[in-house]
N, C-alpha and C positions, 0 to 999 in steps of 0.2 A: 974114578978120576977121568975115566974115560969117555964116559958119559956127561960128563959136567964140559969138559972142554969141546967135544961137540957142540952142545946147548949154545957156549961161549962162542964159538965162530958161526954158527947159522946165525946168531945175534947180533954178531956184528957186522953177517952181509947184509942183514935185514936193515941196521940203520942204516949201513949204505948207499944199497941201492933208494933206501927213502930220501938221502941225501941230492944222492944225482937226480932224482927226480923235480924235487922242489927249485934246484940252482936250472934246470934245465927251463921248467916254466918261466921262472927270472928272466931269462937270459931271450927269450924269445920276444919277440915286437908283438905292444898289441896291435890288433887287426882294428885299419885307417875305417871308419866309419863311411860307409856310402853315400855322397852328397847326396841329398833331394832332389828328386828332376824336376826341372824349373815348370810352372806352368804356361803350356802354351799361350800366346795371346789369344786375345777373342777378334776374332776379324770385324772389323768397321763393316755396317752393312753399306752397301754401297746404295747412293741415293738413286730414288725412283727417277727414273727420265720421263717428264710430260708427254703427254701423247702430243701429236702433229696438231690436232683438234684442239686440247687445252690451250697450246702457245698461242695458235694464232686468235685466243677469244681473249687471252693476257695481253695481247698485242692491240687488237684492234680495241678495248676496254683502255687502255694507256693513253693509247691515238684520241678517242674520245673526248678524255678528261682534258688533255693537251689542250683539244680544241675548244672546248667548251672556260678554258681557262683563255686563252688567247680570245678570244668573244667578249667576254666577260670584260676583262681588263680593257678591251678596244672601247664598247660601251661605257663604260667609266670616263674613259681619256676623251671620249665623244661628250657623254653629259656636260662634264667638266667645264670641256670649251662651250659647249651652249650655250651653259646658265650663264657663263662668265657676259658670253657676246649677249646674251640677251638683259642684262644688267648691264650691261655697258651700254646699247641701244638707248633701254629704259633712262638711263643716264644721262645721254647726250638729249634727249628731247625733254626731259623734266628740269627744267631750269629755274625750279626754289630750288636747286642745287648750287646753283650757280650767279643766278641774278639778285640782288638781295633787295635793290630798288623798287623791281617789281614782282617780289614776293611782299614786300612791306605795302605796298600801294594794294593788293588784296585784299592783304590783311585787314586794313585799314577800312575799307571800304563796305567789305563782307559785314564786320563787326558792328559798324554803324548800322548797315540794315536790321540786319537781325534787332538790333536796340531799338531800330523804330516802328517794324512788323508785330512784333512781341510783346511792346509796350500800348495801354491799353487806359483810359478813363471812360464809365459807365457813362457820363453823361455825354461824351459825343466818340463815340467807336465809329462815326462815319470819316472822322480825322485821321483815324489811322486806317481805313480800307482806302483813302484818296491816295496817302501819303506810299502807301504797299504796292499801289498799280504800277510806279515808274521805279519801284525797286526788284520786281518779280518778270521772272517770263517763262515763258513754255510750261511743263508740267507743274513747278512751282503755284503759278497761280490758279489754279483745282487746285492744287491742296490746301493753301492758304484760303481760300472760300470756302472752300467744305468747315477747315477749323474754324474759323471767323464764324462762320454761321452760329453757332454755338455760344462764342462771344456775343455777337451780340440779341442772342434771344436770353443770355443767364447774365449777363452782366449789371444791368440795369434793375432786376428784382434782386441781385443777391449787393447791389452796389457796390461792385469792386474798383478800385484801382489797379494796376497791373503795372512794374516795371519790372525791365529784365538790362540786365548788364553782362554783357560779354567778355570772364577774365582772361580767356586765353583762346588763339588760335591755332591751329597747327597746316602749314601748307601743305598736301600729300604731295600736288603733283599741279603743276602751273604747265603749261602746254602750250606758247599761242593765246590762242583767245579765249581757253578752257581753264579752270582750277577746278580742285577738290580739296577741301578745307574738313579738317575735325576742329568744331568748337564747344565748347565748355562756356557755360554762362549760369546766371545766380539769377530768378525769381523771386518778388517780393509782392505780397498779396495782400491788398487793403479792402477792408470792408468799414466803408465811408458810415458815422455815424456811433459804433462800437467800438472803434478802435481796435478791433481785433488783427493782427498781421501775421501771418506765413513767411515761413522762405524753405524754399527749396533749387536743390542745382538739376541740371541738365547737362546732358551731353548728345548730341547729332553731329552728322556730317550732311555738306552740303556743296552741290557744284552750282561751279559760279560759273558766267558766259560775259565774255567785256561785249559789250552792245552800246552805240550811240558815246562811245567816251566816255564810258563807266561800266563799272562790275556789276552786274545782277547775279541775282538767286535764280537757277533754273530750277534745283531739286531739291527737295527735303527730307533726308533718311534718316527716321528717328529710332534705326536698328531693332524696331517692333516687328519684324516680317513681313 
């Protein structure tokens, strides 16, 4: 009996003490977690400073442009007005701008010539070099010979007739006692006998010179070179 109650009390400090142990753990705080240390920033690197040398090649490169921009724009504002006054000039002295009476009176007059230099029968081509002298002057009449010559060495064996009509004129530029006219006229070409006819147009300019109380042909540009 004595033995067995022993056994019984060492048994029962044993679950004791297991007792107090486990309420003891209980009863204690768990241990607060250690925050994480933050991580440091990373420093911004600090920007390179230009040498003295760079700035001042950034600077005067700048100044440059500046200038070259202020230049620029001056020439601009310069042409501008140029062109302007030099059409404005061109303007005041071209007066088929302005005169209509005697831009018509050119007109009028040019177109008639050319109708009767141009125009042409095999059988008497000397009618129309008489009638061409008092419509031509200066360079015009060389070249109107030179061509004529031709007329009348091919006219006569190939028996042409020749009319030419003048539909339209154009004034460039009336000056004074100057013009420059672009006309446009129609060709009609007979060979007497056959009955065979052509037509063809044409286009030249030509300046005219008022002389004696009427418009002459001084020059003939038939835009050939």
């Amino acid at each position: 009996m004595a033995d067995k109650d022993v056994e019984v009390t060492e048994t029962a400090k044993e679950t004791a003490s297991a007792e107090q142990t486990a309420a003891a753990e209980e009863t204690a705080p768990a241990e607060e977690t250690a925050p994480a240390k933050e991580t440091a920033p990373v420093e911004e690197t600090a920007p390179v400073e230009e040498t003295a040398p760079g700035r001042r090649r950034a600077w005067r490169t700048a100044a440059a442009l500046g200038a070259a921009t202020v230049i620029l724009g001056g020439f601009g504002v310069w042409a501008t007005l140029h062109a302007n006054s030099e059409r404005s000039s061109a303007a005041a002295q071209n007066t088929a701008l302005t005169d209509g009476p005697a831009t018509a009176a050119v007109r009028r007059e040019i177109a008639a010539a050319i109708n009767t230099i141009f125009s042409y029968n095999y059988a008497n081509t000397a009618a129309t070099r008489r009638a061409a002298q008092g419509l031509l002057t200066g360079r015009a009449v060389r070249q109107y010979d030179s061509l004529f010559a031709l007329v009348t060495k091919n006219a006569p064996t190939q028996k042409l007739v020749v009319t030419t009509r003048v539909t339209n004129t154009g004034v460039e530029l009336l000056d004074g006692n100057r013009a420059r006219l672009l006309v446009f006229a129609n060709q009609q070409d007979t060979r007497a006998g056959s009955g065979q006819t052509s037509y063809a147009g044409a286009m030249f300019a030509v300046t005219a010179l008022h002389q004696g109380g009427r418009w002459k042909i001084e020059n003939i540009d038939t835009f050939s070179g």
